[in-house]
C-alpha positions in Angstrom: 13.0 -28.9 6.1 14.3 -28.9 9.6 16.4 -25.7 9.1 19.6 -24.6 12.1 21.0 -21.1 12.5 24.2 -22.8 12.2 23.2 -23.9 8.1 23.4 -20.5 7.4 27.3 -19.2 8.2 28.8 -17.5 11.3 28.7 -14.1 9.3 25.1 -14.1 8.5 23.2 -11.7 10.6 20.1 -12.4 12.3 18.0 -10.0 14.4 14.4 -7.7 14.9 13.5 -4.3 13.8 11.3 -1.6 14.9 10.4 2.2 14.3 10.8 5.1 16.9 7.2 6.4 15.8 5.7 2.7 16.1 7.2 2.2 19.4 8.4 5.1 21.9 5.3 7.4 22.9 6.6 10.0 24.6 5.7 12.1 21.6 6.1 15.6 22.9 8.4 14.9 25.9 12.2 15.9 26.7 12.5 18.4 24.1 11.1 16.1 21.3 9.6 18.4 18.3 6.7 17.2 16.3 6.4 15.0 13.2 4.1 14.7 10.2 2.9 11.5 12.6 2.0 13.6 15.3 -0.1 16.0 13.5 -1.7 13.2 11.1 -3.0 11.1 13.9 -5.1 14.1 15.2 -7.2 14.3 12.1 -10.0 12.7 12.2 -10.9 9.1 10.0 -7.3 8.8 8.9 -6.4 5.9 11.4 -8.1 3.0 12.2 -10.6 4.2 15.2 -8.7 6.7 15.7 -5.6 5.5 17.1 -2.5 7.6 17.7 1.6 7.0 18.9 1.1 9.5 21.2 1.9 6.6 24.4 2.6 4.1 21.8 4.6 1.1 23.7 6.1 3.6 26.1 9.7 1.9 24.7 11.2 5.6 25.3 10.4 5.1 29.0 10.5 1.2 28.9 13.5 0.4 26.6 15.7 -1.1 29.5 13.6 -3.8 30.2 12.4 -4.1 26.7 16.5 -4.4 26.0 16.7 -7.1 28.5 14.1 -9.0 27.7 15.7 -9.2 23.7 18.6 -10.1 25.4 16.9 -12.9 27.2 15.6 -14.1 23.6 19.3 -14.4 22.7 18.5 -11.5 19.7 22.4 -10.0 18.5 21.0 -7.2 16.3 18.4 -5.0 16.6 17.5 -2.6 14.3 15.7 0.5 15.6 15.5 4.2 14.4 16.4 7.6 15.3 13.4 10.0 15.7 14.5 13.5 13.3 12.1 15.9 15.9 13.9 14.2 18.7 17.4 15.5 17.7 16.3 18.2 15.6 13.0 19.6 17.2 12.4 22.3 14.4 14.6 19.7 11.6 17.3 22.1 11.0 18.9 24.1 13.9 19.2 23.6 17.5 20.5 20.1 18.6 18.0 18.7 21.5 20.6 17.2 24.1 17.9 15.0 25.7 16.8 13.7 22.2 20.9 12.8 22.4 21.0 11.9 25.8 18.3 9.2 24.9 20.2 7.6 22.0 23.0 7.3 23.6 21.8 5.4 26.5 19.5 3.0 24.7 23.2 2.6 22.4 24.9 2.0 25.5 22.7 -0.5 26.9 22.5 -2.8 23.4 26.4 -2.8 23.4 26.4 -3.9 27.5 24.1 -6.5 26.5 25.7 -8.0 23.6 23.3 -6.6 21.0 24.5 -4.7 17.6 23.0 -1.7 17.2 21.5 -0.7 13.0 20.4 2.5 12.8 17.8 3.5 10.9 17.7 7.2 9.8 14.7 7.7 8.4 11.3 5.6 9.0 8.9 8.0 8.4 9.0 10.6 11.0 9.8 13.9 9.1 9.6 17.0 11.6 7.0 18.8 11.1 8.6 21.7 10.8 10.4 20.8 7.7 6.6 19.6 6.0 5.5 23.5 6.6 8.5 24.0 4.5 7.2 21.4 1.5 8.4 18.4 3.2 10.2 15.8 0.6 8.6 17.6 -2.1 11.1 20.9 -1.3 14.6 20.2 -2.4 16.2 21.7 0.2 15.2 18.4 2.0 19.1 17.2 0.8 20.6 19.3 2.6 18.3 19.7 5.6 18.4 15.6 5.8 22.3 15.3 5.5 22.9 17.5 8.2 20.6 15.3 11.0 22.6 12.4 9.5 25.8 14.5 10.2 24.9 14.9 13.3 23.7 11.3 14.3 27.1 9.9 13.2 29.1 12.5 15.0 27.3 11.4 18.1 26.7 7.9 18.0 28.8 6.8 15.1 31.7 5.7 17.5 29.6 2.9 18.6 27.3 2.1 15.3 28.6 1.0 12.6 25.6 -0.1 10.6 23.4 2.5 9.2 20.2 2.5 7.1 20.0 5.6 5.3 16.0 5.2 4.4 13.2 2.9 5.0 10.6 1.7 2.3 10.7 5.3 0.2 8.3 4.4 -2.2 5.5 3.6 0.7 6.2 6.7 2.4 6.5 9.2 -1.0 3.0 7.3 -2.5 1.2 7.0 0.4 2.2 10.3 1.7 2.1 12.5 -0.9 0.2 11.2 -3.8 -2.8 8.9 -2.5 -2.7 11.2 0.9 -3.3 7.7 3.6 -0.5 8.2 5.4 1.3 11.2 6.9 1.6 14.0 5.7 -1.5 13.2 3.6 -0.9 15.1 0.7 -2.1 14.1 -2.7 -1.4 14.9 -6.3 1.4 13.3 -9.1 3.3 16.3 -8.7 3.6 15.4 -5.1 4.8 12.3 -5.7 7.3 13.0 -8.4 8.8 16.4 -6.5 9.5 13.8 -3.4 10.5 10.7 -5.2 13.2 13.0 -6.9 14.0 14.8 -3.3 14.0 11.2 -1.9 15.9 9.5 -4.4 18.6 12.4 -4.2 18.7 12.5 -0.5 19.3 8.4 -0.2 22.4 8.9 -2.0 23.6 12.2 0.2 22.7 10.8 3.2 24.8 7.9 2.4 27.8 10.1 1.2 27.8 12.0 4.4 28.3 8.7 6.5 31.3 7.5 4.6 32.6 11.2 4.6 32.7 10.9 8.7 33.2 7.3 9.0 35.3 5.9 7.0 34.3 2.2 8.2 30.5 2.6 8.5 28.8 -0.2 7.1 26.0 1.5 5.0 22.6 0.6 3.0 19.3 1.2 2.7 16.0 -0.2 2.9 13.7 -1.0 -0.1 9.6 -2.5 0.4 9.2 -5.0 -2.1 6.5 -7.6 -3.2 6.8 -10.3 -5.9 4.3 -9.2 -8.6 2.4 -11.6 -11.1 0.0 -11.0 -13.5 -3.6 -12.0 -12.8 -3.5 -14.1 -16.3 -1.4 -14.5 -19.2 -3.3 -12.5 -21.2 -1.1 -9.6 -22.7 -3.2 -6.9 -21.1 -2.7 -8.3 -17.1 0.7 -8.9 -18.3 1.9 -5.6 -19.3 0.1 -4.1 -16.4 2.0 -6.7 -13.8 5.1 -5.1 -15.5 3.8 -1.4 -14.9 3.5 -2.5 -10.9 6.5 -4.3 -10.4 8.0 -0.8 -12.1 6.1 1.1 -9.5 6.9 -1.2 -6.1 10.5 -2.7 -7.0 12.5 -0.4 -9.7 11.7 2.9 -8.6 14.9 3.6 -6.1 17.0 1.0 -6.6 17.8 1.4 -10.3 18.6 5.6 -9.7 20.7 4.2 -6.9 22.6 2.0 -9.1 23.0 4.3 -11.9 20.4 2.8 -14.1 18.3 6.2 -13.8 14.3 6.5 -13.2 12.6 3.2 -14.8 10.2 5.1 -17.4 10.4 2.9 -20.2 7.2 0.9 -18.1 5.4 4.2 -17.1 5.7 7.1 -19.4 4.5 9.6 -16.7 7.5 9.0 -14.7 9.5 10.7 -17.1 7.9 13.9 -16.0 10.5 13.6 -12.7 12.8 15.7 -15.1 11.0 18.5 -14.1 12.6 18.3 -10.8 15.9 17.7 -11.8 19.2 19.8 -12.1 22.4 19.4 -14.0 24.3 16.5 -12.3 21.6 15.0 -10.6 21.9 11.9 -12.3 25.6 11.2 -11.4 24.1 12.2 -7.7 21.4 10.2 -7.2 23.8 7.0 -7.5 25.9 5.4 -4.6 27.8 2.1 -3.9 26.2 0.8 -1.1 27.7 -2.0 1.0 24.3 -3.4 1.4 20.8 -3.3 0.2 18.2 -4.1 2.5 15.0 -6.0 0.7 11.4 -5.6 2.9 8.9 -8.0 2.0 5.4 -9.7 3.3 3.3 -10.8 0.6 3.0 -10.9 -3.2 0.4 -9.1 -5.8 -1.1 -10.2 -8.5 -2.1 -7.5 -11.0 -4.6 -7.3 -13.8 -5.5 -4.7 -16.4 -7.7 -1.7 -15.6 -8.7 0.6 -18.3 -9.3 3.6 -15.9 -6.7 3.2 -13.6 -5.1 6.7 -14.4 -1.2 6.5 -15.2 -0.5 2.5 -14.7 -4.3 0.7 -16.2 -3.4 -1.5 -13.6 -5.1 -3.0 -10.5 -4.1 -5.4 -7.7 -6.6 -7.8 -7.5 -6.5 -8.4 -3.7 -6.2 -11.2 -2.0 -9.7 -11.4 -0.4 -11.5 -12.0 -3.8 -8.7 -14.9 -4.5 -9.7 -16.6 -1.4 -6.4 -17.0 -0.2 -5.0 -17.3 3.3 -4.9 -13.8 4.6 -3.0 -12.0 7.7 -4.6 -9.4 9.7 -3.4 -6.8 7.1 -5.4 -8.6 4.2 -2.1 -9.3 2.8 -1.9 -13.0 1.6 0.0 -15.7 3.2 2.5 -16.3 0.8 6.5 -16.7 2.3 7.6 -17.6 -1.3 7.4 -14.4 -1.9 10.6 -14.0 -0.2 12.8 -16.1 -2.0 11.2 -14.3 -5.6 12.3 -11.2 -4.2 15.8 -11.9 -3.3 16.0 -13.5 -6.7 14.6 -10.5 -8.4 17.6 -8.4 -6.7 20.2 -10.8 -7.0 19.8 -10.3 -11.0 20.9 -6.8 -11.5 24.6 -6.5 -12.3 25.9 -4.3 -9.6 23.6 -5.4 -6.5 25.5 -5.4 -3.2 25.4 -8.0 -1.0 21.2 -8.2 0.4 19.9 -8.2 4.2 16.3 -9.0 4.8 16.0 -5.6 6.8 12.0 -6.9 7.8 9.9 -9.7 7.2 7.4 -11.0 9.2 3.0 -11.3 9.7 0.4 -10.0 11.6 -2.2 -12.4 13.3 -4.8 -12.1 15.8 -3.3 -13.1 19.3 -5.2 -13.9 22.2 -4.1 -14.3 25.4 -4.9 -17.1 27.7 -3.0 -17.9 30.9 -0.7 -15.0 30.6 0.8 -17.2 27.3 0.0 -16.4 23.9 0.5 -19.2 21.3 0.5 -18.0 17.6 1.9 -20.7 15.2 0.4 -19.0 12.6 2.6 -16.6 12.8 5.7 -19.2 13.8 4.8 -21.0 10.5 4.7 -18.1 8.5 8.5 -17.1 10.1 9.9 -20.7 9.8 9.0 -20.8 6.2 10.1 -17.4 5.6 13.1 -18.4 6.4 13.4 -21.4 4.6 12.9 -19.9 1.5 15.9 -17.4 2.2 18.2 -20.5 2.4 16.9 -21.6 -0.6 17.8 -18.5 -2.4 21.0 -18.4 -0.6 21.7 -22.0 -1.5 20.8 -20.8 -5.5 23.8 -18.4 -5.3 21.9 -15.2 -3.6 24.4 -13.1 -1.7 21.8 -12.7 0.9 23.7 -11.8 4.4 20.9 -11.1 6.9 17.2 -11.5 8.2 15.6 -9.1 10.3 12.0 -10.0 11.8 9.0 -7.6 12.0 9.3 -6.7 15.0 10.5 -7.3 18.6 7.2 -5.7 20.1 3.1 -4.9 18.9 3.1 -1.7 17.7 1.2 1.1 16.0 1.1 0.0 12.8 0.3 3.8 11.2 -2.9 4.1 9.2 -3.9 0.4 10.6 -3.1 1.6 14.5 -3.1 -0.9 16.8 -5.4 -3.4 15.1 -2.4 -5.7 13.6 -0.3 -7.3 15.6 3.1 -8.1 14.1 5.3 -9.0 17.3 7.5 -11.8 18.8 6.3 -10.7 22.1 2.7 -9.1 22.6 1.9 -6.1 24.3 -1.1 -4.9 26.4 -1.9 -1.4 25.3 -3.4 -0.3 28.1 -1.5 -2.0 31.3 1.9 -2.1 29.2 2.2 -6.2 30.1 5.0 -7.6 27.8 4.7 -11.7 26.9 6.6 -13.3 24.8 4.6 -15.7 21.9 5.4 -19.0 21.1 6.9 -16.7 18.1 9.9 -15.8 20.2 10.0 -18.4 22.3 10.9 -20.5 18.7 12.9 -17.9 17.4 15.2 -17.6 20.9 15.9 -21.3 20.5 16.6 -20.8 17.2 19.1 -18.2 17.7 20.6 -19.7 21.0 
């Protein structure tokens, strides 16, 4: 299928995303605070050769002609997000005024250049200050995080309109604070259940305070997902498929849409209530204009007796001999269309975006060109299989690609390479793949 940008509507919304801790560097410059990131990266054996964001792709120094070159690829939306430490060095407290100062420029620019800023709040960046404090897993996080979102939309909110209250909770809440791989590695199921509450309660507030302050903000959040299917039919992988698809897909949706905590599939999830007060349930919900749906690969799931909490295992896609991306994640764009399905079937959905979607390769380059149709394959079908949910009825609005640029790609560093354009760590070189060259005549 020979697919046009045009087959899709003039109000569907295509563009790139990134993270401030994947991309800018400047990590303790102009003011800027520390975040879990910061400190995690200096232990030792927790990132892949020991890699750090400390330099990063210099974007916070570089963004003008990183800007200009997304402009040249004809790219109208970019999705990018706001650094906490960088506005609020300690979390709470004192306003930085070059962590501002930087914000508002890089705004400035994407509006000169015809680009539409979405904001991301929170991709995984938490000040430091506040993890001294308990992190996610202290509940004062509520009202800690609603006033840096209070203060992001009374600064930049009369030029963004689009904001993304969280990105991909459940990665950062279980890999941060119950398996302890990614920052602020903590472990523990009381970990995890104190910040999937705090999370889950914070998603909704954050959200609340936008539409409080801007009446016309157009507001969702982000959700990781991957299509789940049982290893066999046998009951056993079955049930345990279930149990995972709970764990990666239902966890903060169905609270957000009033559906409370899924803990009919996982009994020790109902041990959240420890963490809850009177009204919390009414407060963890909120009508969100959108819901953005992240998703690379699927997972297929057997039984496993001493797997504690879920007797479930992902059977990875190594040992299925499968086509794999740099991540080990299996080439599988389908998994897309399942997803967007998946969503589409609860009552009170809003509209979806695909807020990132995209694969890692190896790239070489040769010639100062780097060709990766791996990668352009992967996108093209990707995308395919989002017109084919949207033909089937799907109220899907939107596809972001991950990302514009190579980036530190936490635990993994700078091993994966997941950009349109490629970067050269060391001398800063930008070159567009044959990626972005496609998806520039795509969009143009």
């Amino acid at each position: 299928m020979l697919l046009t940008k045009e087959a899709f509507g003039d109000d569907f919304t295509w563009g790139v995303a990134t993270a401030a801790y994947q991309i800018e560097g400047a990590s303790r410059d102009d003011g800027k605070g520390l975040s879990i990131w910061d400190v995690f990266v200096q232990k030792k054996n927790k990132i892949f050769q020991n890699h750090h964001g400390d330099t990063a792709c210099d974007f916070y120094h570089r963004y003008v002609d990183d800007l200009h070159l997304m402009a040249s690829l004809h790219i109208p939306n970019y999705r990018f997000s706001i650094s906490w430490s960088r506005i609020l060095p300690g979390g709470v407290g004192e306003v930085n005024p070059r962590g501002i100062d930087f914000y508002n420029r890089l705004i400035d620019l994407c509006l000169e250049l015809g680009i539409t800023p979405w904001v991301t709040l929170y991709h995984w960046d938490l000040p430091h200050a506040l993890e001294t404090k308990g992190g996610w897993t202290n509940r004062d996080i509520k009202e800690w995080f609603g006033q840096y979102v209070s203060i992001c939309v009374r600064h930049f909110g009369d030029r963004v309109k689009n904001w993304i209250v969280l990105n991909e909770p459940t990665v950062f809440t279980a890999a941060g604070y119950f398996f302890g791989v990614h920052a602020p590695g903590r472990k523990g199921l009381d970990n995890f259940l104190a910040a999937v509450h705090h999370t889950a309660l914070s998603q909704a507030h954050g959200a609340r305070v936008i539409k409080s302050l801007q009446k016309d903000s157009h507001v969702g959040t982000t959700f990781s997902c991957s299509h789940v299917e049982p290893y066999t039919m046998r009951e056993k992988d079955v049930v345990a498929a279930r149990k995972a698809d709970t764990l990666l897909n239902r966890l903060f949706v169905e609270p957000l849409l009033g559906m409370g905590y899924p803990t009919a599939e996982i009994k020790v999830l109902n041990r959240v209530e420890r963490y809850m007060k009177q009204h919390d349930e009414k407060d963890l919900i909120f009508d969100m204009d959108f819901v953005g749906v992240q998703n690379y690969t699927r997972e297929v799931v057997r039984h496993a007796t001493f797997v504690p909490f879920l007797q479930a295992k992902i059977v990875s896609a190594r040992k299925r001999n499968v086509e794999l991306t740099s991540m080990n994640w299996e080439v599988y764009p389908e998994s897309l269309y399942h997803i967007l399905k998946k969503f589409q079937a609860y009552d009170n959905i809003p509209p979806l975006i695909i807020t990132e979607n995209g694969a890692a390769f190896t790239d070489q380059v040769e010639y100062n060109q780097v060709e990766d149709p791996r990668r352009l394959n992967y996108i093209q079908q990707a995308i395919e299989q989002v017109f084919r949910a949207k033909q089937e009825g799907v109220a899907v609005k939107g596809y972001f690609v991950w990302t514009f640029l190579d980036n530190f790609e936490w635990a993994e560093g700078y091993h994966p390479r997941f950009g349109l354009v490629y970067v050269d760590f060391k001398s800063q070189q930008r070159i567009v793949k044959s990626s972005g060259h496609w998806y520039a005549d795509f969009l143009k």
